[in-house]
N, C-alpha and C positions, 0 to 999 in steps of 0.2 A: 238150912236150905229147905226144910221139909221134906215128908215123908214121897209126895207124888215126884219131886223135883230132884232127890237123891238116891231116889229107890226103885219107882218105879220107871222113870225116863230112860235110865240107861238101858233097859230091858226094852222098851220100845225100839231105841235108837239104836240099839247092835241089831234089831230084827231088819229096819227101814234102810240102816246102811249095811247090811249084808248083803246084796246084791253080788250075782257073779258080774255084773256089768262095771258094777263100782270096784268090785275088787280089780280088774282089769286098770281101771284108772289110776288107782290107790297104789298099783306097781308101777304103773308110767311113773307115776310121779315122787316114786321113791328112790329109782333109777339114779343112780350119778351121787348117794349119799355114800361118807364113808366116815371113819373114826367116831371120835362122843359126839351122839345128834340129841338135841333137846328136842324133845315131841311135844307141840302141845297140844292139849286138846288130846290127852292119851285115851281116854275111853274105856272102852271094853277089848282093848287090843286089836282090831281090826286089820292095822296096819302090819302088825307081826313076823305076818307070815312073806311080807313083802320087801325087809329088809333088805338089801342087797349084802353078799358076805364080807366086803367092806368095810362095815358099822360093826365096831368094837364094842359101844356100850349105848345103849337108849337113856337119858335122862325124862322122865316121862312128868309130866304138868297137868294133873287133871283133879278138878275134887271129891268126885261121886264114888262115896263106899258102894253101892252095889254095883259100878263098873269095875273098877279091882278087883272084887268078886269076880265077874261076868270074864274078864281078864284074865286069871288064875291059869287056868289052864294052858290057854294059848302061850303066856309068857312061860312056862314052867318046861314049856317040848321047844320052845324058841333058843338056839345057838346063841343068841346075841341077850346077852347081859342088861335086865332092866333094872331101873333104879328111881324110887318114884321121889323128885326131888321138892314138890311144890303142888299146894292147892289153884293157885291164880298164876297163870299168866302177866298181872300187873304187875306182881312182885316175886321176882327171882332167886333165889334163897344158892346162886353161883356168885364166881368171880368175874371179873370184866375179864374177854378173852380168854376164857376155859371152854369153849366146844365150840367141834370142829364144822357143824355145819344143823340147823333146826330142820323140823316138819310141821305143817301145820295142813290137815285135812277136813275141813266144814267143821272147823274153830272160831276163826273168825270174825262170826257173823253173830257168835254168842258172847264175848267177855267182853265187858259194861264201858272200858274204857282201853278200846281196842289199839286209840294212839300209844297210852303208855305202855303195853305189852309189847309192841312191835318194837318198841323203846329199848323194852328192856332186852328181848329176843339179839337189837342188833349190838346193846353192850356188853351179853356175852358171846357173842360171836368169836372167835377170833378174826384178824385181817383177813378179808378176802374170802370170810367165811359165807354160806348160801344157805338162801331159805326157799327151801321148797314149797309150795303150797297149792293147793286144791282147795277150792274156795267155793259157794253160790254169792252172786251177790244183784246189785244193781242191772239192770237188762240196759243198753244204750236204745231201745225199745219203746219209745214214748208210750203207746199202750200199753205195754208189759209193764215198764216201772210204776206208771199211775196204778195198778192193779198190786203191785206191788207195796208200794206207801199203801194202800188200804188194808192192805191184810196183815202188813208187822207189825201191827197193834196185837192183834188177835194169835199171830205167831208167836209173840213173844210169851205171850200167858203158858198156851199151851207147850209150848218147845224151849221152855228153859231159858228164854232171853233172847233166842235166835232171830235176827232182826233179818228181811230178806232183800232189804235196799242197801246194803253197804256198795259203793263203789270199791270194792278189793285193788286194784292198781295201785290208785290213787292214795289210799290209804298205807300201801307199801312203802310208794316211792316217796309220799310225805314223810314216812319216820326216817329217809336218809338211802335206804337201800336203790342200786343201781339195778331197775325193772328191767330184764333181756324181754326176749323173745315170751309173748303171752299167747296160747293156747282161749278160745271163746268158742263157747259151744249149748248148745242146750242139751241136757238129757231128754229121756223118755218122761213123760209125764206134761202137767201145765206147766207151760214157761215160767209162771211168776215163781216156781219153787226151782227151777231147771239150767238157769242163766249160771255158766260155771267158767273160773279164770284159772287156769291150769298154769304155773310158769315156775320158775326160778329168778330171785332176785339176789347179789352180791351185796354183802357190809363192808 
C-alpha cells in the first residue's frame, strides 16, 4: 500500500474525521444497530465510542497497520468486543448470513470496486439484515458535481482512493438493498467535499 498510504493517512484522517460535529453524526447513525455488526471501513476506531449497548461483537474490515495502531486504545476501554475480520471490503473472509446488521462511515467512496463490496456486505447479512451508512458523495447539484468530477482525480491521489462523485443511493439500492428513508445534507466546509447520505438500507 506504501509508506504515505498505510501509515501516514490514517493519522491524517482520525484528525479530519474527529470532529465533535462528526462524531454527533457518527452516533445518529449508529443508532438502531444491534448483535454482530461488520464495520467497514473500521479505521482508527472512531466509531467506538458510538456503539449502541445492543452490538455484541464489531467484526471490523479495514487495511491500514497504523489505523489499528491509532485504534488500540479506543477498542481496548470499548465494552463491545472487536474482531478485525478482513483487509478489503471486496472480499469477506464470513459465511452467507452470519451478521446481524453492518456500518459503513465515509468508506464508500474509497474501495476500488464498491459494486462488489456492497455484494458481498449484503451476502453476509442475514435476512432482513441493515446497513447503516454515512457516506459523502455525488451533490444532485449541477455545479457542485461538475466541481466535483474535477477534483476526484486529485482526491483520489491524495486521500487513498476517495473518489467524491459516487452517487451513494444509487449504488446501495443497485447491489439489491431496500433504500428507506435518506437523510441529505451538506456539512461545514465547500460543498464538493460536504454532500453527505445519511440513511439505512434492508437486505
Amino acid at each position: 500500500m506504501g509508506i504515505y498510504r498505510d501509515r501516514v493517512l490514517p493519522r491524517v484522517l482520525d484528525v479530519a474525521l474527529g470532529a465533535r460535529a462528526l462524531g454527533t453524526l457518527r452516533a445518529r447513525t449508529a443508532a438502531g444497530l444491534s448483535g454482530d455488526v461488520l464495520e467497514l471501513g473500521f479505521g482508527t476506531g472512531r466509531n467506538v465510542d458510538h456503539y449502541p449497548w445492543q452490538v455484541r461483537r464489531v467484526l471490523a474490515v479495514d487495511p491500514a497497520v497504523a489505523g489499528r495502531r491509532i485504534a488500540a486504545p479506543r477498542v481496548a476501554r470499548s465494552p463491545v468486543a472487536v474482531e478485525y475480520v478482513g483487509l478489503d471490503g471486496q472480499e469477506l473472509p464470513l459465511d452467507d448470513a452470519s451478521v446481524d446488521n453492518a456500518l459503513s462511515t465515509w468508506t464508500l467512496c474509497t474501495i476500488p470496486d464498491v459494486a462488489r463490496a456492497l455484494g458481498e456486505v449484503r451476502r453476509v447479512l442475514r435476512p432482513g439484515g441493515r446497513l447503516h451508512f454515512l457516506e459523502h458523495g455525488l451533490s444532485p447539484d449541477a455545479r457542485v458535481a461538475r466541481w466535483q468530477h474535477r477534483l476526484t482525480p486529485l482526491q483520489a491521489r491524495l486521500a487513498g482512493g476517495c473518489r467524491l462523485d459516487r452517487p451513494i443511493d444509487t449504488l446501495v439500492a443497485n447491489a439489491g438493498f431496500r433504500v428507506g428513508d435518506v437523510r441529505h445534507y451538506y456539512v461545514a466546509g465547500p460543498k464538493a467535499f460536504g454532500y453527505m447520505s445519511e440513511g439505512v438500507a434492508v437486505s
